[in-house]
N, C-alpha and C positions, 0 to 999 in steps of 0.2 A: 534275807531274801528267801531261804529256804522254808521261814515259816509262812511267809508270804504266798509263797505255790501250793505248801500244802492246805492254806487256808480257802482260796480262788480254786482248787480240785475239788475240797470237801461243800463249798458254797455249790458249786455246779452239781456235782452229785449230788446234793439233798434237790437240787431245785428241777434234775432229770427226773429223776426218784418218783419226784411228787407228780411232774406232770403222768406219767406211767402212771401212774395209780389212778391220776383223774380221769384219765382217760379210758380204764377198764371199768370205771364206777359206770351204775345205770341212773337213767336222768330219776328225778324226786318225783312222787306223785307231785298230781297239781296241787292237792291240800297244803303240802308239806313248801313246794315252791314260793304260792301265795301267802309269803312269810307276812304280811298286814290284812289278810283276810276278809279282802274287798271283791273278792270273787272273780279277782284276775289277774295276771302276771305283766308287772309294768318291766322297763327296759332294767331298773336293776334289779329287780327281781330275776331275770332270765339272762340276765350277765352270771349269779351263783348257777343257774342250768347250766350254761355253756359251760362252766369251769367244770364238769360230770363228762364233756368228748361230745355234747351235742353237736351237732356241726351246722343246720337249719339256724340263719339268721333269725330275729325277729321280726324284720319285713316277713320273711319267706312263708311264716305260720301264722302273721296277723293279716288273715283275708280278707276282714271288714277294714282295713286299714283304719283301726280307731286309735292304733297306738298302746294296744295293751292285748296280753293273749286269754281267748277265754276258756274253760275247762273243756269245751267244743274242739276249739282250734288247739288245744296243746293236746288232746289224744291222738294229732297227727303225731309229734315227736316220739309217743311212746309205742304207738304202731312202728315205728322208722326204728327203733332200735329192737327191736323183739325179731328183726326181720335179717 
């Protein structure tokens, strides 16, 4: 039992740990986002954003509502964090 709680402390504490850290990190350029390099950021793509403390949904920055963010619309995000 005893290794058991210290195991379920140390799970929790790596997994507090890391959010803290993603959450002080600053979001990617868009280059670096657009991990497939179609010249826009689809919904997993900006799921690895958000994991960086974004807090702006993908509706919230996809204006055209096309369903993908483009290097236009994600200069909102990085205006939003510089501020």
């Amino acid at each position: 039992m005893k290794l058991f709680n210290i195991t379920v402390f140390t799970a929790a504490l790596a997994l507090t740990t890391g959010v803290a850290l993603a959450e002080d990190a600053e979001p990617p350029e868009f280059e670096e986002a657009d991990a497939n390099s179609d010249k826009s950021i689809d919904a997993n793509e900006y799921a690895k954003v958000t994991a960086t403390g974004v807090k702006k949904t993908l509706d919230e920055i996809d204006v055209n509502k096309d369903g993908k963010i483009s290097a236009t619309e994600y200069e909102v995000i990085l205006e939003a964090e510089c501020e």
